[in-house]
Biopython code that builds the backbone (N, CA, C, O; Angstrom):
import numpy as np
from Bio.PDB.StructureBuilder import StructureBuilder

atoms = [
    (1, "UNK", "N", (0.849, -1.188, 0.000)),
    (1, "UNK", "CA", (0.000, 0.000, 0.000)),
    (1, "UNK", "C", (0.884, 1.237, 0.000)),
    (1, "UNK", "O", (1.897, 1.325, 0.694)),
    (2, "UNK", "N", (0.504, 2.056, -0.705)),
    (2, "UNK", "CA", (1.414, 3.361, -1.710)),
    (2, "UNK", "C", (0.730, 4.512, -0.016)),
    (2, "UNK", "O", (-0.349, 4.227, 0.503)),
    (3, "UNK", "N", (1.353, 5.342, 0.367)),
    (3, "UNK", "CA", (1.705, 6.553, 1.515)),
    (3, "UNK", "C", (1.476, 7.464, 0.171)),
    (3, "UNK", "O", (0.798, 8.415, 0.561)),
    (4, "UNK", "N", (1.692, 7.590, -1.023)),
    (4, "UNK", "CA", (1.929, 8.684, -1.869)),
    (4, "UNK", "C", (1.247, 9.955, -1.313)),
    (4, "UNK", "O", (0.017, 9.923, -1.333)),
    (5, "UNK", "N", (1.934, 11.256, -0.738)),
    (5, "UNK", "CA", (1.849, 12.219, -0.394)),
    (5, "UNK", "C", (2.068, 13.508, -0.814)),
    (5, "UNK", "O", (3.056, 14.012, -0.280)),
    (6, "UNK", "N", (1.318, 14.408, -1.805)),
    (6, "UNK", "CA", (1.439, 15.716, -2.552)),
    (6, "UNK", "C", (1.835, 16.396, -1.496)),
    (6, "UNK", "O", (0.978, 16.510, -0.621)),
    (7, "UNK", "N", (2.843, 16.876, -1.298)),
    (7, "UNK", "CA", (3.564, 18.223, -0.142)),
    (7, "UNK", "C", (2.768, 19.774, -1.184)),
    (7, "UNK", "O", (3.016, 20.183, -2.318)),
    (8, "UNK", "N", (1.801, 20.241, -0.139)),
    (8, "UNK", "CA", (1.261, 21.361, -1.108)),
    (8, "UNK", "C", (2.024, 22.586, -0.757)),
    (8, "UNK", "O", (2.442, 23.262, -1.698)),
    (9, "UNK", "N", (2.314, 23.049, 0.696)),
    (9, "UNK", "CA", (2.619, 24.203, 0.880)),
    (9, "UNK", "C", (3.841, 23.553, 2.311)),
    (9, "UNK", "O", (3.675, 22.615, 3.090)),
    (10, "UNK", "N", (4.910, 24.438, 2.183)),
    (10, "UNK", "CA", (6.143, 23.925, 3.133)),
    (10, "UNK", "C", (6.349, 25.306, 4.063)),
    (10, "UNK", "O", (6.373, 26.424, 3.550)),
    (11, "UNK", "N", (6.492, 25.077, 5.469)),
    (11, "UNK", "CA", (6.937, 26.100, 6.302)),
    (11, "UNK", "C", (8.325, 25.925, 7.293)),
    (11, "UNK", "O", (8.399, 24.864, 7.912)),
    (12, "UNK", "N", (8.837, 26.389, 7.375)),
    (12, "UNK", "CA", (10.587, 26.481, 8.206)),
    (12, "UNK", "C", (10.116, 27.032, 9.231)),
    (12, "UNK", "O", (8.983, 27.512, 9.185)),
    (13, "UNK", "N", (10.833, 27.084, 10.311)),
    (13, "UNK", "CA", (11.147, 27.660, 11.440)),
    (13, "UNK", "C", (12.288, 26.967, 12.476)),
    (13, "UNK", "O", (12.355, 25.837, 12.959)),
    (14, "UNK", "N", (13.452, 28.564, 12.638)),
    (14, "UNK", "CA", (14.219, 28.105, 13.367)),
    (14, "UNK", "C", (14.115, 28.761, 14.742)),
    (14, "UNK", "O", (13.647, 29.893, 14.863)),
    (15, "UNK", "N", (14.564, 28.031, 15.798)),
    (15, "UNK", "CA", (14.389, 28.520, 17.313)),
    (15, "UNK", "C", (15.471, 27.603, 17.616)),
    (15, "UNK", "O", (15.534, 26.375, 17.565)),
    (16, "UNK", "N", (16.490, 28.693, 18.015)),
    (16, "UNK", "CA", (17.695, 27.956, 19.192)),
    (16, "UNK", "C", (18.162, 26.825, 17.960)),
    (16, "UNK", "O", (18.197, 27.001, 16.742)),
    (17, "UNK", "N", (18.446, 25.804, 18.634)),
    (17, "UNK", "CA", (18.941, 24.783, 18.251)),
    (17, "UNK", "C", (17.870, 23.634, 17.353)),
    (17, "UNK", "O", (18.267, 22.727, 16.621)),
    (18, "UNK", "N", (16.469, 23.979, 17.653)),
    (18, "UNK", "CA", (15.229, 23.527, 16.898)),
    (18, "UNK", "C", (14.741, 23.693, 15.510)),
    (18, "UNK", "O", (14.365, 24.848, 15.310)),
    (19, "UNK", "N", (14.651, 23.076, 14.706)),
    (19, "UNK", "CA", (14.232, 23.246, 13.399)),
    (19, "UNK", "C", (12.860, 22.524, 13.328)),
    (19, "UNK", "O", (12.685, 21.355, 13.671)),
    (20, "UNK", "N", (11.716, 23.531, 12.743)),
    (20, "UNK", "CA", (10.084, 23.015, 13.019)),
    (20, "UNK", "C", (9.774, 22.699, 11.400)),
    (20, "UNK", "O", (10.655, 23.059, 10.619)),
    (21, "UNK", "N", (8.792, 22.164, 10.941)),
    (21, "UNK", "CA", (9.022, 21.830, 9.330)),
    (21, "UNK", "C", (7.321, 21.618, 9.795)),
    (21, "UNK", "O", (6.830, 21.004, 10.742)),
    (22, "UNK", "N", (6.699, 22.405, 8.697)),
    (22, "UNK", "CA", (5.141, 22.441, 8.755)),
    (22, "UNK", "C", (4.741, 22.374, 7.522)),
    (22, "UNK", "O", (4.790, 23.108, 6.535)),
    (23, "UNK", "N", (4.140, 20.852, 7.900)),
    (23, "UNK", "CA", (4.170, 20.920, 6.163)),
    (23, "UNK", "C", (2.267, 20.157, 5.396)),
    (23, "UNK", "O", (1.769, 19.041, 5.552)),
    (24, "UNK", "N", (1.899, 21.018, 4.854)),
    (24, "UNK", "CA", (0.415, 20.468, 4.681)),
    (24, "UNK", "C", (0.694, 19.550, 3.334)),
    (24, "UNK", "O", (1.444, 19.821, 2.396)),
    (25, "UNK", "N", (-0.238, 18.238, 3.544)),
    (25, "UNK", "CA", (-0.061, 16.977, 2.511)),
    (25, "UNK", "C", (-1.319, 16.756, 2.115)),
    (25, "UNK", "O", (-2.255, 17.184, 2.791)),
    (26, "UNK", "N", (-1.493, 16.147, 1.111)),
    (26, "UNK", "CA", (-2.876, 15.584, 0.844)),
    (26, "UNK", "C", (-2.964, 14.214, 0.035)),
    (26, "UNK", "O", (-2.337, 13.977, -0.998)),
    (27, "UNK", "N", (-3.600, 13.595, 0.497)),
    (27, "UNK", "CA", (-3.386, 12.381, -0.243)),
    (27, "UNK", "C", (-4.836, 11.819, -0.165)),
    (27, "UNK", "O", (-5.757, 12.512, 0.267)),
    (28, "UNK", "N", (-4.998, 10.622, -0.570)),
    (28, "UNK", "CA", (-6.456, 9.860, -0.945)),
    (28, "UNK", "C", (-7.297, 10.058, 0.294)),
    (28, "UNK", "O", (-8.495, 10.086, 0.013)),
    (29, "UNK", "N", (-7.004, 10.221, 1.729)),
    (29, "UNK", "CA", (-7.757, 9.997, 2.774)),
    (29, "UNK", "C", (-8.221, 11.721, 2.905)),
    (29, "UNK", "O", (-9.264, 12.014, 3.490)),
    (30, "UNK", "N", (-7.158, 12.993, 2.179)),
    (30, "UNK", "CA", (-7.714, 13.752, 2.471)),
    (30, "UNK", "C", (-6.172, 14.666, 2.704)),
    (30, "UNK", "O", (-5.080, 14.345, 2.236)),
    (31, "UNK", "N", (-6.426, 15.666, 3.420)),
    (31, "UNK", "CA", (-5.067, 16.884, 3.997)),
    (31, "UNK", "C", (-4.887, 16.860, 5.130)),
    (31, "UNK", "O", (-5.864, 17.078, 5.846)),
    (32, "UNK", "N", (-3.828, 16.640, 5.641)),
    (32, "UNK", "CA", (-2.842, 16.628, 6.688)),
    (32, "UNK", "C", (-1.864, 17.916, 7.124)),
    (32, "UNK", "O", (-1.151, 18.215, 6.167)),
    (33, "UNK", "N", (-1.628, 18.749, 8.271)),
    (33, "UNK", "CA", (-0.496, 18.965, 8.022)),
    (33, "UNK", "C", (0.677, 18.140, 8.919)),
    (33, "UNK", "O", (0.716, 18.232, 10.146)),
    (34, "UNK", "N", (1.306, 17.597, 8.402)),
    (34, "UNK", "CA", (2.686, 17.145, 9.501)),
    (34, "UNK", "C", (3.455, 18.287, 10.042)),
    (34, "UNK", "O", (3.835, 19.072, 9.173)),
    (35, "UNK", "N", (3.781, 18.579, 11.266)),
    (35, "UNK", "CA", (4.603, 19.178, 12.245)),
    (35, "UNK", "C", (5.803, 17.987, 12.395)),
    (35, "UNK", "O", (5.605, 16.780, 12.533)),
    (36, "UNK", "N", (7.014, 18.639, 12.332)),
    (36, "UNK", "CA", (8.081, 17.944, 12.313)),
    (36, "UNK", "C", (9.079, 18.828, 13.381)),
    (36, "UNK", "O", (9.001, 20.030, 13.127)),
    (37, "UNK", "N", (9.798, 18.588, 14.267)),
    (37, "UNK", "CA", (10.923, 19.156, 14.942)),
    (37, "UNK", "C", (11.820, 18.093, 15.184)),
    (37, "UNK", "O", (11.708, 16.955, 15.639)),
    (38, "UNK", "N", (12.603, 18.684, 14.817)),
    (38, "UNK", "CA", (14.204, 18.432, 14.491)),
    (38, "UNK", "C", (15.185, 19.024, 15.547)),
    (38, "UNK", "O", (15.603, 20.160, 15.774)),
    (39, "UNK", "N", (15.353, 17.981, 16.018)),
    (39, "UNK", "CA", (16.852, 18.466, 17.342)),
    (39, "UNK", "C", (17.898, 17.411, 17.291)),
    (39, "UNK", "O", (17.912, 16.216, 17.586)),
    (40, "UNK", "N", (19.266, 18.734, 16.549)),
    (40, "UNK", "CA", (20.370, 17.339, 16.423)),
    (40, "UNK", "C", (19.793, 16.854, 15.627)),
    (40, "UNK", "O", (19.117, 17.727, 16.171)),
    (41, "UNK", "N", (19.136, 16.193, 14.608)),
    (41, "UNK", "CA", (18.892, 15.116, 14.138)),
    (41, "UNK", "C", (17.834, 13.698, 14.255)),
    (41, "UNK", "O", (17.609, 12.692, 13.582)),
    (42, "UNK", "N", (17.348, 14.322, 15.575)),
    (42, "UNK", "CA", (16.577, 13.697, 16.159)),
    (42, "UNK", "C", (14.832, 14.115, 16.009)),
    (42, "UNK", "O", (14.473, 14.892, 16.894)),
    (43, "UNK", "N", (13.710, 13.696, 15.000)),
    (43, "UNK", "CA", (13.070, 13.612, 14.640)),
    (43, "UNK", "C", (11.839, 13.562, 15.277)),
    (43, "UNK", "O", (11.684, 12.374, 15.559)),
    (44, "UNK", "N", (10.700, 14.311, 15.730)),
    (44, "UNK", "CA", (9.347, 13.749, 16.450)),
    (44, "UNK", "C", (8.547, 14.646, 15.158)),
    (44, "UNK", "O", (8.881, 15.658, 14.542)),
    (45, "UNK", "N", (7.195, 13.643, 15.071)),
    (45, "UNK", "CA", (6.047, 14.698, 14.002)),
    (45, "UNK", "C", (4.912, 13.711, 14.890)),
    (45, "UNK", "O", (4.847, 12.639, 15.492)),
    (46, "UNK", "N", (3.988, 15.041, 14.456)),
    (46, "UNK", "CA", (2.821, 14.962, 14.983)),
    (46, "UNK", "C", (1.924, 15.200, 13.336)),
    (46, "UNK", "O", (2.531, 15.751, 12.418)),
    (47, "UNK", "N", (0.682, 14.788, 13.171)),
    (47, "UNK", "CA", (-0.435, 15.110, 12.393)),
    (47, "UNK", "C", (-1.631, 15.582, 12.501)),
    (47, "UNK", "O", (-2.613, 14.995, 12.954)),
    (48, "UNK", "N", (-1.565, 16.702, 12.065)),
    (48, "UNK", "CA", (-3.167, 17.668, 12.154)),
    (48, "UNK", "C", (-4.421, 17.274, 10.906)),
    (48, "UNK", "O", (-4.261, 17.566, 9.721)),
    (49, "UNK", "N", (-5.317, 16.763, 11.296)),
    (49, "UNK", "CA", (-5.840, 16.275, 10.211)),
    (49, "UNK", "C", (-6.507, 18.158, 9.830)),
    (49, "UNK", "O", (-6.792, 18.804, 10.838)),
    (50, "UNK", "N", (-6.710, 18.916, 8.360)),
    (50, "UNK", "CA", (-6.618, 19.974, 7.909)),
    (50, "UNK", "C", (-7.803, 20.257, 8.378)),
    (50, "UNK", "O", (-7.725, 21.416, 8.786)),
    (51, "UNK", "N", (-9.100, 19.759, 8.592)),
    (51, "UNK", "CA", (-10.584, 20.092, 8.895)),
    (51, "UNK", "C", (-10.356, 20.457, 10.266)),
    (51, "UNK", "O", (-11.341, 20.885, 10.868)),
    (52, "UNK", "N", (-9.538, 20.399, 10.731)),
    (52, "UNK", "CA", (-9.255, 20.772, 12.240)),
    (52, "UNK", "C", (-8.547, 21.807, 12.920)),
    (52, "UNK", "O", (-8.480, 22.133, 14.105)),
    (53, "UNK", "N", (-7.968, 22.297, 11.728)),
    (53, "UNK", "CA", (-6.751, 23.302, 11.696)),
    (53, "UNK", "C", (-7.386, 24.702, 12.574)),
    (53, "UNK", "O", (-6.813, 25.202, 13.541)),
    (54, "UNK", "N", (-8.353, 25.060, 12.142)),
    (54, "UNK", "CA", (-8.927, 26.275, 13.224)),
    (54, "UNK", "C", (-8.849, 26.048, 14.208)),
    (54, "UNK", "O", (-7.965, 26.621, 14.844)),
    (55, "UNK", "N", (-9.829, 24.971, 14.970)),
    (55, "UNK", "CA", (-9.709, 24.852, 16.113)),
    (55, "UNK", "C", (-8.288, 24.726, 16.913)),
    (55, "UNK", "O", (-8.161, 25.057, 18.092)),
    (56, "UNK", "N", (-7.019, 24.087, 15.928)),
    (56, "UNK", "CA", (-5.866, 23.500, 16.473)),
    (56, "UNK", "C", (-4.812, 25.033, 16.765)),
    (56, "UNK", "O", (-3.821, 25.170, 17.482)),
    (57, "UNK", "N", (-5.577, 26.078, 15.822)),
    (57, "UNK", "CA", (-5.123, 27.182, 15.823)),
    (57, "UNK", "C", (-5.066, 28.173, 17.224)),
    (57, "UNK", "O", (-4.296, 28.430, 18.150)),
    (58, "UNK", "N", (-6.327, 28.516, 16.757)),
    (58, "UNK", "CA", (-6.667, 29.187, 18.186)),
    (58, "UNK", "C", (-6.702, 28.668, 19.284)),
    (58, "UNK", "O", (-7.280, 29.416, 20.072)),
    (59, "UNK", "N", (-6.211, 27.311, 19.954)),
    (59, "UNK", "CA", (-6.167, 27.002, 20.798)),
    (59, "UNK", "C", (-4.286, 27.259, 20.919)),
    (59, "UNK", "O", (-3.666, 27.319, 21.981)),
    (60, "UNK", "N", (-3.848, 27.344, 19.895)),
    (60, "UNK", "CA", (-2.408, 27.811, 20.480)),
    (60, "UNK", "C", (-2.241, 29.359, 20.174)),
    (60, "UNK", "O", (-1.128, 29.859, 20.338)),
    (61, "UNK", "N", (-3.729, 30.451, 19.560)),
    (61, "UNK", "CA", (-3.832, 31.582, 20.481)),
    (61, "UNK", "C", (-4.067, 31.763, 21.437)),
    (61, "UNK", "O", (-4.248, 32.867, 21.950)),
    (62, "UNK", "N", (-4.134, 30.609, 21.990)),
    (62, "UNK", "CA", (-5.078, 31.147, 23.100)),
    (62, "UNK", "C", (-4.294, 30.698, 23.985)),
    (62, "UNK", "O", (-4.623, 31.026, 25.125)),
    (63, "UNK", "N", (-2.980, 29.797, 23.869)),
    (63, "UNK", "CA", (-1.732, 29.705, 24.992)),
    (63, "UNK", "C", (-1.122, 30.542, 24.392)),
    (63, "UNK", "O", (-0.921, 31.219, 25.401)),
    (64, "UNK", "N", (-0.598, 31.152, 23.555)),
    (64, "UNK", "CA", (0.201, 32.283, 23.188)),
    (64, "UNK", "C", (-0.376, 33.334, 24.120)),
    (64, "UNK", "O", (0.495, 33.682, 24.917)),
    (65, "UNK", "N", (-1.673, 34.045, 24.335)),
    (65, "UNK", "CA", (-1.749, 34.943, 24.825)),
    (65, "UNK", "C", (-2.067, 34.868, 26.691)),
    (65, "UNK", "O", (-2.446, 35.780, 27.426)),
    (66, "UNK", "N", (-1.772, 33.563, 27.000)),
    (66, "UNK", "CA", (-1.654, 33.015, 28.129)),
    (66, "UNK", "C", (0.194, 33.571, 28.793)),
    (66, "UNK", "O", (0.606, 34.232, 29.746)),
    (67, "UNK", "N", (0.897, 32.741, 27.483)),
    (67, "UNK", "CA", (2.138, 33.144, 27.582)),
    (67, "UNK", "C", (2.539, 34.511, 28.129)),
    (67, "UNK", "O", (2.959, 34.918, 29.212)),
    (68, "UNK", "N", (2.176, 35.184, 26.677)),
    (68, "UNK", "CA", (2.473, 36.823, 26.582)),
    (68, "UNK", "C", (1.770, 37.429, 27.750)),
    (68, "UNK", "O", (1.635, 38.652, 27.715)),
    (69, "UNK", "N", (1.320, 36.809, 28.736)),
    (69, "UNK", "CA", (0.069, 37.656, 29.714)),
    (69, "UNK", "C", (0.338, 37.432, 30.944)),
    (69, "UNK", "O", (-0.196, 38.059, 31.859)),
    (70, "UNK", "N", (1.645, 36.033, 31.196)),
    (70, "UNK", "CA", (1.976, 35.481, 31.748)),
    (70, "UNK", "C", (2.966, 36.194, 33.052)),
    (70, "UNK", "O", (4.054, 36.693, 32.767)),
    (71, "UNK", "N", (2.524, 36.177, 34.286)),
    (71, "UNK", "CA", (4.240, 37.091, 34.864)),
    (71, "UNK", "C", (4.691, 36.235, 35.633)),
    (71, "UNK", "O", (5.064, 36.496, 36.776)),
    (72, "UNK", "N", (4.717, 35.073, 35.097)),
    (72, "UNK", "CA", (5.331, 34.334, 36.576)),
    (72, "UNK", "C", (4.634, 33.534, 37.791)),
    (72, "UNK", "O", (4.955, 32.445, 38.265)),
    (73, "UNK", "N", (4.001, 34.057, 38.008)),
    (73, "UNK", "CA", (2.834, 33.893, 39.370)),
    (73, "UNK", "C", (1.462, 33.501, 38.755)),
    (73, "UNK", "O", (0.797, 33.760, 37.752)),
    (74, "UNK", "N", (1.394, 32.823, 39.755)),
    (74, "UNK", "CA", (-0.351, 32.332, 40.009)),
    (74, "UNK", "C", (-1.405, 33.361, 39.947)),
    (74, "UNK", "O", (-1.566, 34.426, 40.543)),
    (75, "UNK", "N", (-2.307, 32.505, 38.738)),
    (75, "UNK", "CA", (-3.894, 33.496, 39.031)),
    (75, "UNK", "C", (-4.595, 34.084, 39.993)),
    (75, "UNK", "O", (-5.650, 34.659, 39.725)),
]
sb = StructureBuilder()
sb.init_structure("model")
sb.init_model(0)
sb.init_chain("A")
sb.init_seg("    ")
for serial, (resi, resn, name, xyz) in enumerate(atoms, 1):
    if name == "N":
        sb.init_residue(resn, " ", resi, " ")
    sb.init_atom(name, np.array(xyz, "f"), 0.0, 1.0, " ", f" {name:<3s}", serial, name[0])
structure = sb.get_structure()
């Protein structure tokens, strides 16, 4: 059984010593994006199935502005 995977659109990102690789696929079951980070050489990916992507979004606005809002201390 053929994986055959169209890479439609490719994203980079470097941080520190981390290399992130975001990459949306589509194939017979449908669009994916794979998240890839790279440390050293050392490989983890995760898969976003694409119908999900909003929700997968704003939920890391919504720790981003947790972050940025963040001082240290308890609520």
């Amino acid at each position: 059984m053929s994986m055959n995977q169209e890479v439609l659109h490719t994203e980079k990102i470097l941080a520190d010593r981390k290399i992130f690789f975001l990459d949306l696929k589509e194939n017979a079951r449908g669009r994916v994006v794979k998240i890839t980070e790279d440390v050293s050489g050392n490989r983890d990916t995760i898969m976003v199935p694409a119908e999900i992507l909003g929700d997968f979004i704003e939920a890391l606005q919504d720790i981003k502005e947790t972050a940025d809002n963040s001082d240290g201390g308890e609520e």
